[in-house]
N, C-alpha and C positions, 0 to 999 in steps of 0.2 A: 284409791283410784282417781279422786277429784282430784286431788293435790299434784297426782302426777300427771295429770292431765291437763292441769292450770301452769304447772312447768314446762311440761312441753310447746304449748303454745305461746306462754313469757320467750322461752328462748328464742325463739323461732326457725327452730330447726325444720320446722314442715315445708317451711318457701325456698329451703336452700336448694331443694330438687327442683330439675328442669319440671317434672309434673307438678309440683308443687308453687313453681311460678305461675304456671299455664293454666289454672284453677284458680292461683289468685286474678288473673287477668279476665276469667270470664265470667258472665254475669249469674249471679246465684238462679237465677230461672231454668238457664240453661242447665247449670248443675242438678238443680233438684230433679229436672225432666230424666236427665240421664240415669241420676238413682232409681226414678219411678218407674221408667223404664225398663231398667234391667230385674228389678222386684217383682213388675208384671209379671216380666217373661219367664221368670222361674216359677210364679203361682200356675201360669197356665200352663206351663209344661208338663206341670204335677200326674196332669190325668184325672179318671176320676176315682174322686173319692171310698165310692163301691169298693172300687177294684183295686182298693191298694192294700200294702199288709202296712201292720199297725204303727211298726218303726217309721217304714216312707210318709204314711198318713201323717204323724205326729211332724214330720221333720217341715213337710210343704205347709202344716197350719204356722208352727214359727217364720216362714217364708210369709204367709200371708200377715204374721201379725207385726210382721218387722217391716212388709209393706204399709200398714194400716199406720202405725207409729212415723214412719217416714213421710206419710201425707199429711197427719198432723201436727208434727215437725214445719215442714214445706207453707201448710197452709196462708203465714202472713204473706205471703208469694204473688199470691191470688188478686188477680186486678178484677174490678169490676162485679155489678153481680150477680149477672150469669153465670162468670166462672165462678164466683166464691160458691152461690148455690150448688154447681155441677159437684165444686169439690167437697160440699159438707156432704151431700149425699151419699159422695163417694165412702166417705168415710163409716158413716151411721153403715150403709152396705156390708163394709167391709169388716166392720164392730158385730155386726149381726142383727142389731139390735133396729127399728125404727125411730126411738125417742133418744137416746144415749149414744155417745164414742164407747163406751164403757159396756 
């Protein structure tokens, strides 16, 4: 999967799309928001957790762990260190954990 992944982007078939120009033109901040954004929005739409059957339960924690991965991904993004702080915490939050991403 590396390899074809490392070919895909050598060729550069991704830019040849009008979405794919218009991604490359914008600035990665704005990008990551919009992933963090739309990850949010599907963790909290989940509901809660009580009340869910075990399939939905299982499917919204990969939703949350595909947000948590996407913020520390994003993380060198992070100006300043208010924001960096805001965002480790976010993370450790979102990990479960107090001391660990992990």
């Amino acid at each position: 999967m590396i390899i074809d992944f490392a070919e895909w982007i050598s060729m550069k078939d991704w830019r040849s799309a009008k979405k794919g120009a218009a991604l490359l033109a914008s600035p990665a901040k704005s990008f990551a928001s919009t992933v963090l954004d739309k990850l949010w929005k599907r963790v909290t739409r989940g509901g809660n957790l009580v009340d869910l059957d075990d399939e939905t339960r299982h499917q919204l924690r990969i939703t949350a762990k595909k947000l948590r991965y996407a913020a520390e991904f994003f993380s060198p993004l992070c100006m300043g260190k208010a924001e960096t702080k805001r965002h480790k915490r976010f993370i450790r939050a979102m990990g479960g954990t107090s001391g660990s991403t992990r």
